[in-house]
N, C-alpha and C positions, 0 to 999 in steps of 0.2 A: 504494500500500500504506500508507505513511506519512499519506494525506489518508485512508484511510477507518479505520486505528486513532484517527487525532483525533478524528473523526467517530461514531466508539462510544463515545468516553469522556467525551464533553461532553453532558453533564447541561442537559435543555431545565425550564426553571422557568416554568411560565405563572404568568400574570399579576405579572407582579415585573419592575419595581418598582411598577407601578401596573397596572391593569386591563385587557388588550386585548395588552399584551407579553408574547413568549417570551425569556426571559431566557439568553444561551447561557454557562452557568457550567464553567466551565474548573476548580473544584477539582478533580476526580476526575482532570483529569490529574495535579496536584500530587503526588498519592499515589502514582505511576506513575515510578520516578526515569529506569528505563529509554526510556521515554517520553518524559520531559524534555529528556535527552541526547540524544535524536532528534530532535524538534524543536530545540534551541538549533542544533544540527549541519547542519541541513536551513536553516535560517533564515543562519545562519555562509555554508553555500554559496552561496545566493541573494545576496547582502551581497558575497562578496569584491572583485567587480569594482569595486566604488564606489568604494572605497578612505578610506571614512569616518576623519575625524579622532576623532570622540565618538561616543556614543550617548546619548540622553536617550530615559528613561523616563516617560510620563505616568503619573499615581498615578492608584491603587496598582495595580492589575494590569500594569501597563507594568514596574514594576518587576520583576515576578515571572523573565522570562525577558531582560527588559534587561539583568539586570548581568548575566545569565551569557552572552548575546550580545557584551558587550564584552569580556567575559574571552579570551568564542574566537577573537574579533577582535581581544586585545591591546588596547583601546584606553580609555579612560576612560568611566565612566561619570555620567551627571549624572542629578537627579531633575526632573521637571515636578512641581509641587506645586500642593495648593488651597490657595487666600489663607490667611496665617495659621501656615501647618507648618512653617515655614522659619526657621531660628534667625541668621541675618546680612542683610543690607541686598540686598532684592530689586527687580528691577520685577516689573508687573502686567501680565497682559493678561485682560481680561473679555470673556464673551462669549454670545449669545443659548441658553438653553432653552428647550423649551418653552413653559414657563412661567416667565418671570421670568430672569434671569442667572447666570452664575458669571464665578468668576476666578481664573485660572492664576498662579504665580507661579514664578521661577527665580533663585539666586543673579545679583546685576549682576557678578560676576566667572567666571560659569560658562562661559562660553567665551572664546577669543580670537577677533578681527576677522580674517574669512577662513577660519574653518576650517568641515570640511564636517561636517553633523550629519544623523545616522540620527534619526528620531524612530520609537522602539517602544512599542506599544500591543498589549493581546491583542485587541484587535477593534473595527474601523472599524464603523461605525452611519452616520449621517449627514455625520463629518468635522468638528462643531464644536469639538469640544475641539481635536482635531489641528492643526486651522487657527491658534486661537487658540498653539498651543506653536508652530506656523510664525511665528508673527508675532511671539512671543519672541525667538527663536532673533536674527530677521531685526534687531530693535530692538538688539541685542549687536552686529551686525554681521556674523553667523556665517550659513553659507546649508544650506538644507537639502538634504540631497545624497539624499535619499528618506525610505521609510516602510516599514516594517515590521509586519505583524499576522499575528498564528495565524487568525484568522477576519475574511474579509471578506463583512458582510452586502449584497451588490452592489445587493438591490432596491432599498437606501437611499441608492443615488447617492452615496456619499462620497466614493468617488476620481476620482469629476468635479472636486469642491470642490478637491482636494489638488494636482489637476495644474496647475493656476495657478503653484503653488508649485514643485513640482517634478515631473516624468513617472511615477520610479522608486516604483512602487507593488509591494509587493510581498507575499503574504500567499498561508500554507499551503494553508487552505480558504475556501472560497467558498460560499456561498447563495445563490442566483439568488432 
């Protein structure tokens, strides 16, 4: 019931951000608070067993339902940022595009050595960015105790990439 109300309310955007993609835009569930609450709730359940120390959010849409994920979880929230948005002494981790690079960056004080991090994101694609905020986490010394997403686009093989990392793959809906 809950994977096919997500599933009404996400907005398909062709060709964006570039030509040949359908874009799976999650605002219109923003607009939906009842809906929000359902997902954070549904997401929370999936999550308790892990027993996550953090959650880190990748920007920006990670953010969206990250911090309310920690909230229901009790537990701390951190941001994954793009190089540059971060106001205190960070590391880096870059990593392949398509075309060309990026680079993640996260406070060097954001977590402590040992403790276990959720990584939440609204929706896996191929796993690059993800990978890259695994490999944060890991450079802190904190280990990734799983992954979270509202949409996992599976024809994109992402949570092949992620189970290297860790098994616990977890995400509302799915696209074959």
């Amino acid at each position: 019931m809950l994977e096919q109300k997500i599933k009404d309310t996400i907005r398909d955007v062709a060709d964006f951000p570039k030509p040949g993609i359908i874009f799976k835009d999650i605002t219109p569930i923003l607009k939906d608070p009842v809906l929000c609450k359902e997902i954070t709730q549904a997401l929370a359940e999936q999550l308790q067993s892990l027993n996550v120390d953090v959650i880190a959010g990748i920007e920006s849409r990670g953010f969206l339902f990250g911090m309310s994920l920690a909230q229901a979880l009790n537990v701390p929230f951190v941001p994954i940022r793009k190089a540059g948005k971060l106001p205190y002494r960070t590391i880096q981790q870059s990593y392949a595009l398509e075309y060309g690079t990026a680079t993640l960056e996260v406070h060097e004080d954001a977590f402590i050595s040992g403790q276990k991090v959720l990584i939440h994101d609204d929706l896996l694609a191929t796993g690059g960015t993800v990978v890259a905020a695994s490999q944060l986490i890991e450079k802190l010394g904190a280990h990734v105790a799983g992954y979270s997403f509202i949409i996992n686009l599976e024809f994109l093989n992402g949570k092949q990439r992620l189970q290297t990392f860790n098994p616990n793959v977890f995400s509302l809906i799915s696209y074959l």
